[in-house]
PAGUPA-832561 format. One line per 2 residues: number of its first residue (from 1); their letters; for each residue x, y, z of C-alpha. Coordinates in Angstrom, 2 decimals, m for minus. Each point is the difference from the previous one (the first is absolute). Example, Ala and Ser with C-alpha at 12.3 -4.5 7.8 and 13.67 -1.06 7.14 Angstrom:
REM PAGUPA-832561
1	as	12.30:m4.50:7.80  1.37:3.44:m0.66
END
This chain:
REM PAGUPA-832561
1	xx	85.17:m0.43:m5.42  m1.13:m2.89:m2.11
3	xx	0.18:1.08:m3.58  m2.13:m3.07:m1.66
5	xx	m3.08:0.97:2.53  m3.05:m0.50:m2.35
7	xx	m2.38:3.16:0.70  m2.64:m2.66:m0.40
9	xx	1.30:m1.67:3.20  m2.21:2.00:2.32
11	xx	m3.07:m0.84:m2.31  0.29:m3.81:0.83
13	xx	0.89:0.73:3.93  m2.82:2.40:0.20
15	xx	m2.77:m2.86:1.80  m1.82:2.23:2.09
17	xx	m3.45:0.38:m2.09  0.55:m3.70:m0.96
19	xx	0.08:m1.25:3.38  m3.26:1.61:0.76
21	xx	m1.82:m1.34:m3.07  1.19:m3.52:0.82
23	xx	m1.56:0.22:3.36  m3.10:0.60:m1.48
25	xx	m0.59:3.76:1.23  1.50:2.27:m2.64
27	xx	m2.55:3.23:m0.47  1.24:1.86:m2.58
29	xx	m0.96:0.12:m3.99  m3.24:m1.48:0.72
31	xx	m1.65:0.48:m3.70  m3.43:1.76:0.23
33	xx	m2.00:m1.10:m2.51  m3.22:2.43:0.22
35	xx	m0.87:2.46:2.55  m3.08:2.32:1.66
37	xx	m0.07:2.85:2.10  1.15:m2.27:3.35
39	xx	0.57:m3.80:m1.33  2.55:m1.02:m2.51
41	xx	m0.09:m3.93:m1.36  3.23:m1.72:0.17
43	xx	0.49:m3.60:m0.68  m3.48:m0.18:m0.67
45	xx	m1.32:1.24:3.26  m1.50:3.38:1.22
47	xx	1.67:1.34:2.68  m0.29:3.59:2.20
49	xx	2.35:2.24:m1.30  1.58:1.88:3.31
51	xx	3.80:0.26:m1.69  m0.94:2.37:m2.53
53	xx	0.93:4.00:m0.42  m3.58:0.69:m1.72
55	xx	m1.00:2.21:2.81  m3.01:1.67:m1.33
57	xx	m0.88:m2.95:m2.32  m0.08:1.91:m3.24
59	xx	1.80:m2.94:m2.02  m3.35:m1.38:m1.10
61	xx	m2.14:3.25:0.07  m1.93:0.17:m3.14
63	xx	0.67:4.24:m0.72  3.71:m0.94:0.46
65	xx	0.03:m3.07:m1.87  m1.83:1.62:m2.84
67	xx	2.43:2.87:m0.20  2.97:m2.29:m0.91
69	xx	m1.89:m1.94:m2.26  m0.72:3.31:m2.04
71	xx	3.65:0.92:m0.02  1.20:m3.40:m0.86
73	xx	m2.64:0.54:m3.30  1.27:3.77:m0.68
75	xx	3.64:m0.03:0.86  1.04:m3.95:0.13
77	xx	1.35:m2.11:2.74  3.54:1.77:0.32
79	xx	2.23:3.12:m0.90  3.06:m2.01:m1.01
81	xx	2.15:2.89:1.14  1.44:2.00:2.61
83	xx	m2.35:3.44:0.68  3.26:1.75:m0.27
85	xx	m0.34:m0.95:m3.77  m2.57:m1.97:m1.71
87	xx	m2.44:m1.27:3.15  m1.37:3.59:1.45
89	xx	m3.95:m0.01:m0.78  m2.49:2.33:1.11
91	xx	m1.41:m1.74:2.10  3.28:m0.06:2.33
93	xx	m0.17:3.69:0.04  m3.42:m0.33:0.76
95	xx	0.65:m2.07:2.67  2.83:1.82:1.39
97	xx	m2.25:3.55:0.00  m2.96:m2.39:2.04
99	xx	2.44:m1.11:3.04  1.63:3.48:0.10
101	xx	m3.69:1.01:1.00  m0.95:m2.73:1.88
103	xx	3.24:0.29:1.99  0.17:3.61:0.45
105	xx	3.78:0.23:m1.83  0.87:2.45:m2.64
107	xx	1.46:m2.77:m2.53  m0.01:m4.16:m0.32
109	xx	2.30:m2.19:m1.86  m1.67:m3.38:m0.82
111	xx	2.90:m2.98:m0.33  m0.53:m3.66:m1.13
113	xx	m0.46:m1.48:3.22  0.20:1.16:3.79
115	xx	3.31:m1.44:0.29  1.79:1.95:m2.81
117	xx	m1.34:2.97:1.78  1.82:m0.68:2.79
119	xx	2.90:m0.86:m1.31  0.15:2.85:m2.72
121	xx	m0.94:2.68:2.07  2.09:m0.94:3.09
123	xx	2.81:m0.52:m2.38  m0.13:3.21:m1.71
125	xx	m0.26:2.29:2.71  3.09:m1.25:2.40
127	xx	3.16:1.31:m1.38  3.19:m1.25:1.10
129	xx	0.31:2.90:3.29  m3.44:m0.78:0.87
131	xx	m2.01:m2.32:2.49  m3.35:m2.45:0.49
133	xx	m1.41:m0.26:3.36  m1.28:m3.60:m0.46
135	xx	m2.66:m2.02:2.52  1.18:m3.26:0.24
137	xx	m3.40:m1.61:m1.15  m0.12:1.79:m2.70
139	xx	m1.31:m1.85:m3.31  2.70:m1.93:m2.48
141	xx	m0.72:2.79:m2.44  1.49:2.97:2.40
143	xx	2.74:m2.60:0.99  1.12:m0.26:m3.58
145	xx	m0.31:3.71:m0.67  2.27:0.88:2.67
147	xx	2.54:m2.74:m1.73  m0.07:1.38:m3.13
149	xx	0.65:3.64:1.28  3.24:0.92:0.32
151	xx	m0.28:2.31:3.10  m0.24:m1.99:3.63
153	xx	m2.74:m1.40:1.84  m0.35:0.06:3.87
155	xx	m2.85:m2.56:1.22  m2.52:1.03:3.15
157	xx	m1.61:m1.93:1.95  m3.55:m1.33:m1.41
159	xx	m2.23:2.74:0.77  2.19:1.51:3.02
161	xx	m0.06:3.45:m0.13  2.69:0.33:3.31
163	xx	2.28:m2.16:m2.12  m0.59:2.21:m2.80
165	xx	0.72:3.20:1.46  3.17:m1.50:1.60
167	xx	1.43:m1.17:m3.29  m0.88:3.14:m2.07
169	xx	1.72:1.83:3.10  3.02:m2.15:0.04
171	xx	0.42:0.19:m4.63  m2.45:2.85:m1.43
173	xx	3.78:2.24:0.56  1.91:m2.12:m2.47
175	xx	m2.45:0.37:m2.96  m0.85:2.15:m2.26
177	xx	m3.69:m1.08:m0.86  m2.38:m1.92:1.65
179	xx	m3.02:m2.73:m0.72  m2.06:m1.40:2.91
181	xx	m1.22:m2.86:m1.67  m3.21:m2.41:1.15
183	xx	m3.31:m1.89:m0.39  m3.15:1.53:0.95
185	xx	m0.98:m3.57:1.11  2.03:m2.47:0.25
187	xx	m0.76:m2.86:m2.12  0.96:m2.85:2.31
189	xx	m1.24:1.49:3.30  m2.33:2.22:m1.24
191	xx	1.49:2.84:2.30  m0.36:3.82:m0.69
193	xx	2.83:1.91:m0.36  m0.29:2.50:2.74
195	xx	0.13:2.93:m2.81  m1.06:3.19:2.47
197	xx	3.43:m1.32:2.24  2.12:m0.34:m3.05
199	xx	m0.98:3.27:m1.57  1.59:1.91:3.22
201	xx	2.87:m1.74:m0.14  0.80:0.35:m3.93
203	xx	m0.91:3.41:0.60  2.22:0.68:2.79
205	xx	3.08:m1.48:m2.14  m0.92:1.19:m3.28
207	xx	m0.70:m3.41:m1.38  m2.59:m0.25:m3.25
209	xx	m2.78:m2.69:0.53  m1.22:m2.79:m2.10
211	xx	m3.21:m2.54:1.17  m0.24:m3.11:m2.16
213	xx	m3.94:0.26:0.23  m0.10:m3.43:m1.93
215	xx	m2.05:m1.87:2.88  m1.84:3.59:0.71
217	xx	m1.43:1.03:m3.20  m3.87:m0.81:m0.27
219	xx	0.18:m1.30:4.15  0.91:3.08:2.17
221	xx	m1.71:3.05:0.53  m3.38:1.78:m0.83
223	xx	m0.07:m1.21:m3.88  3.20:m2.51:m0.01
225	xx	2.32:2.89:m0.95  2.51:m1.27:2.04
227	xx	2.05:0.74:3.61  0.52:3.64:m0.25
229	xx	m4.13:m0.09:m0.17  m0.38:m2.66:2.47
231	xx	2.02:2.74:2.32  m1.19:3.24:m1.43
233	xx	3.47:0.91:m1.22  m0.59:1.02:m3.89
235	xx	2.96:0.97:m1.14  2.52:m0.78:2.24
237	xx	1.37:m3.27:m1.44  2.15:1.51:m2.97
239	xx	m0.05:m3.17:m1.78  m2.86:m2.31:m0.12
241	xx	0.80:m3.88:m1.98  m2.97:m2.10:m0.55
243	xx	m1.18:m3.51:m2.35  m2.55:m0.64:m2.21
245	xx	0.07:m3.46:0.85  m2.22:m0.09:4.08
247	xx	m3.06:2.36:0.04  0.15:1.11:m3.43
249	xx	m0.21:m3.45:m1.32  2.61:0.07:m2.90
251	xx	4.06:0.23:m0.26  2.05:2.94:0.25
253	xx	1.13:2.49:1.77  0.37:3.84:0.95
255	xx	2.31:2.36:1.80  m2.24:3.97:0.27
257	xx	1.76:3.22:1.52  1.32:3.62:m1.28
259	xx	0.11:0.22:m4.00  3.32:1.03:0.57
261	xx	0.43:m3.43:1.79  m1.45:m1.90:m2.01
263	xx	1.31:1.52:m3.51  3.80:m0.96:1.36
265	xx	m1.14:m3.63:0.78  m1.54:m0.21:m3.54
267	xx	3.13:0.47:m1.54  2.11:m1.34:2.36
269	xx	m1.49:m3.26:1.22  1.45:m2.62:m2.45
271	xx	m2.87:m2.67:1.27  m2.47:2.54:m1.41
273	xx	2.17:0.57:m2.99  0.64:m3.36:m0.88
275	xx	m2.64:m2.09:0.57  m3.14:m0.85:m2.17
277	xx	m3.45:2.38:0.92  m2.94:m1.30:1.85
279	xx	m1.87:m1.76:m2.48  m3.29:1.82:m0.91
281	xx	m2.42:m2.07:1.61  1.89:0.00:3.61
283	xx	m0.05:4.08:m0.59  m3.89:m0.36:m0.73
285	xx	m0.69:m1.93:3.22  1.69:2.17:2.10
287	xx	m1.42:2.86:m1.39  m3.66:m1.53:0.70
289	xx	1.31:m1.11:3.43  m0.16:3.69:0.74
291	xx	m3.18:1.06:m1.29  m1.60:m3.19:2.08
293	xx	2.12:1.29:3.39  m1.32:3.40:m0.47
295	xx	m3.87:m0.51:m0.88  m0.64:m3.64:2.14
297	xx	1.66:0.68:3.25  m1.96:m3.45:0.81
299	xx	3.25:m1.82:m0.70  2.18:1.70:2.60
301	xx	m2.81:m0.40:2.62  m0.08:m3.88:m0.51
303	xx	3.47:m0.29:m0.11  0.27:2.00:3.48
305	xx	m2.87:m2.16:1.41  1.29:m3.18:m0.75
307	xx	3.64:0.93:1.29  m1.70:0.74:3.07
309	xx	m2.17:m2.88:0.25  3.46:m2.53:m0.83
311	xx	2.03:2.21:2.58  m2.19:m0.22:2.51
313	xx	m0.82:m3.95:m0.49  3.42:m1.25:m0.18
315	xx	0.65:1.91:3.18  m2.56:m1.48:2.00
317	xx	1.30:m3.98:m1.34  3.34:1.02:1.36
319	xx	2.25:1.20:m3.21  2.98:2.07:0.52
321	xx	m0.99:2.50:m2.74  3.03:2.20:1.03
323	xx	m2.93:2.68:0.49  m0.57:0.88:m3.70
325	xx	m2.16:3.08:m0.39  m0.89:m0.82:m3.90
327	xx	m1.21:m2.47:m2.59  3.29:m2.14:0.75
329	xx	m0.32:m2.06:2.87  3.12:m2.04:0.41
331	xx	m0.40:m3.20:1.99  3.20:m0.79:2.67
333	xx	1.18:m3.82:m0.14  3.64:0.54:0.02
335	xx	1.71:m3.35:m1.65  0.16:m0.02:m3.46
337	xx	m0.65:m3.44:m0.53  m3.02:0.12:1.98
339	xx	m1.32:2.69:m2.33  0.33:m2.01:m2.91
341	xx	m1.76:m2.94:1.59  m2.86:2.36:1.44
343	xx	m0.04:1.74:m3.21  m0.42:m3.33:m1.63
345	xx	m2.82:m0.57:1.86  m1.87:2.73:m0.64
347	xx	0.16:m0.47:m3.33  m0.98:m3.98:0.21
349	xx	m3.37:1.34:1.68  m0.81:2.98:m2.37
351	xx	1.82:2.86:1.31  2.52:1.96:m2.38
353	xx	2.81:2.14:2.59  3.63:0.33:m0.19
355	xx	3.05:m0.73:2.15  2.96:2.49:0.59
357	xx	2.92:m1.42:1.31  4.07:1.04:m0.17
359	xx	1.62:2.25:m1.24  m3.59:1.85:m0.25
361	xx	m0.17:0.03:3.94  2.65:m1.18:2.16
363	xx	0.25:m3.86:1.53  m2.05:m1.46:1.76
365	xx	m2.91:2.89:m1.10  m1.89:m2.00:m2.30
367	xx	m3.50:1.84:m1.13  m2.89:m0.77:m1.82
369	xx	m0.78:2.74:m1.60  m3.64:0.56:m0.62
371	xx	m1.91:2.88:m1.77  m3.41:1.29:m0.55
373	xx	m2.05:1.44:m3.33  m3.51:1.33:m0.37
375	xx	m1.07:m2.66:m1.33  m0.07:m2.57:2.68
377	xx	m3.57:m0.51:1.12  m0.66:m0.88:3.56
379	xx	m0.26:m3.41:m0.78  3.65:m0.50:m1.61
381	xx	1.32:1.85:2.94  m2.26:m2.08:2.65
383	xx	1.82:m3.10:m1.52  3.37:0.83:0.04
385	xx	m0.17:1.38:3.50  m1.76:m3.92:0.90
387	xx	3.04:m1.15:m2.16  2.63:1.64:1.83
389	xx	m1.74:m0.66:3.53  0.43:m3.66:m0.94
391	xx	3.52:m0.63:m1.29  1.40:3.14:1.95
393	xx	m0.93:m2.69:3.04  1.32:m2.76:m1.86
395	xx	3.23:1.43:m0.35  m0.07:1.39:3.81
397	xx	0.55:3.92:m1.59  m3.01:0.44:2.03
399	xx	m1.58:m1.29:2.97  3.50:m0.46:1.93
401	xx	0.50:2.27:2.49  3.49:m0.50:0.00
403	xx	0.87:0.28:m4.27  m2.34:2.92:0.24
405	xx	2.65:1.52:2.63  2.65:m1.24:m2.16
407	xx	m1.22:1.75:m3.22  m0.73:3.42:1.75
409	xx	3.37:0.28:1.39  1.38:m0.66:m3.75
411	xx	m2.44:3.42:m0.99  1.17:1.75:2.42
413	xx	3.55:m0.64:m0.75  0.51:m0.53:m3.90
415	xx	m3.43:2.17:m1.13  0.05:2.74:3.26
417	xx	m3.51:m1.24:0.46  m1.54:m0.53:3.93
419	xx	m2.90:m1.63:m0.21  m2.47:0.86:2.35
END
């Protein structure tokens, strides 16, 4: 081994984002200068926002926005402080009473963002004897959870429940304890985790389970309480995750379950322990988030409408959607360059999406990954649907028979997706 190797060396060789911006097509870091319920403006244009997480567009609700203006003016703009020490305000306890009720769990522990939670409470729980069931499209936040614990992780097949059960068969007798770990969607594919399946199977090898609702919370079931509602299965996930930072229009994040459960995580989780509080005005919004979910269920409907509505249009141009049952609708081009160019596109004619390309799926299984709030009106969705009719042509992702074949046999073989 070279002993004068610079670490810096892979800095300078590392050309892959710079490549992209030099061709003219890089998407990422585009800097929003004001925003709406739908639109954003970026370089001084108003575009259709279909990229975003805002699900129930809440961000620019006036109750909501009014709620962290009045804790800005009574408690400041931060809590400088861990909650562990300095940083715990009532209104975090407040907050973590709400979801408890809203969720139907007997405790909540609110952490700084969605991805600590992952991390902290994943990492806490897994002792060195014990073992994660992991689906392997789970989000970067599980992924690095399962790194950080120091007990072993065996990976399943994305939403497989035969590949499941075989692995749990062939490892649950090495361990001592257990963690089935996945999304309740998916936030590339917008797939449901098959949680009736998976509950069976955990139960049948005595294996604890734990739904990062992150992409759930505010979309699925009767009042956006999440996947065990969107299955009427209360109580059977043991531990629920969620963010602040999609429907509930703010940054943070949650993991809700037994007190006893959560009580060990609260003093265990060094994420939690360590890291500076919500500030008050993100605990505000979220707080109002709820009250407006509860008493204008008008937000949920739209959202539902206009998921069907872009479902069912992009369908009928020809998109591989990969059959997504929810607000995600993923759009099939496979090559990653291609995405960027297509992506590019949209953009240049008013239309804000984003790509997904390796490592988040595998080669060759480029996606456009669009999304859908309340907020859109009929006539933002009417043009991106002419939008995408256009350039999806352009670029031959629709309208030839024979890329169309192409694309559905990569579903079916990288996502486990037949299109019918």
């Amino acid at each position: 081994m070279n002993s004068t190797t610079d670490l810096f060396d892979k800095c300078l060789a590392f050309d892959d984002a710079k490549r992209v911006q030099a061709a003219g097509v890089y998407p990422f870091f585009r800097p929003i200068e004001a925003s709406s319920g739908s639109s954003v403006v970026t370089h001084g244009k108003k575009r259709v926002m279909i990229g975003s997480n805002n699900y129930l567009g809440l961000t620019h609700h006036p109750r909501v926005q009014a709620a962290a203006k009045k804790a800005i003016d009574t408690l400041g703009t931060g809590c400088t402080g861990s909650r562990f020490l300095n940083g715990n305000l009532v209104l975090h306890e407040q907050l973590e009473e709400r979801l408890s009720h809203f969720l139907g769990k007997e405790a909540c522990l609110v952490f700084s963002t969605g991805f600590l939670s992952n991390q902290g409470a994943i990492s806490s729980l897994i002792g060195r004897n014990d073992v994660i069931y992991s689906d392997r499209e789970n989000h970067a936040s599980i992924i690095e959870g399962t790194r950080v614990s120091i007990g072993d992780t065996v990976k399943f097949k994305h939403n497989n429940m035969e590949d499941l059960e075989r692995v749990m068969a062939h490892t649950r007798h090495k361990y001592e304890g257990a963690l089935l770990v996945a999304d309740g969607v998916f936030s590339m594919s917008g797939d449901i985790f098959h949680l009736p399946q998976a509950i069976e199977i955990a139960r049948k090898y005595n294996c604890r389970i734990y739904v990062d609702d992150a992409h759930s919370l505010g979309v699925l079931g009767p009042k956006g309480q999440g996947t065990e509602t969107h299955f009427k299965l209360s109580q059977s996930v043991d531990i629920v995750m969620g963010t602040f930072s999609k429907s509930f229009a703010s940054i943070g994040g949650f993991i809700a379950g037994s007190a006893d459960v959560v009580h060990y995580i609260k003093h265990k989780a060094r994420p939690f322990m360590f890291s500076a509080a919500m500030p008050p005005a993100a605990a505000a919004t979220v707080l109002e988030c709820i009250n407006v979910v509860e008493e204008e269920p008008e937000h949920l409907e739209n959202l539902w409408r206009n998921a069907r509505k872009m479902s069912k249009g992009l369908k009928s141009l020809g998109y591989n959607t990969l059959d997504s049952q929810t607000p995600i609708i993923p759009l099939l081009v496979g090559d990653d360059f291609l995405a960027f160019s297509f992506t590019q596109k949209l953009y240049e004619m008013g239309v804000f999406a984003t790509p997904v390309v390796r490592p988040a799926v595998p080669e060759g299984c480029a996606l456009i990954r669009t999304s859908y709030m309340a907020s859109h009106t009929d006539e933002d969705l009417d043009y991106v649907l002419d939008v995408l009719d256009k350039l999806g042509r352009e670029f031959e992702i629709i309208g030839n028979k024979e890329r169309e074949e192409q694309l559905a046999i990569l579903a079916e073989t990288h996502f486990g997706h037949t299109v019918a």
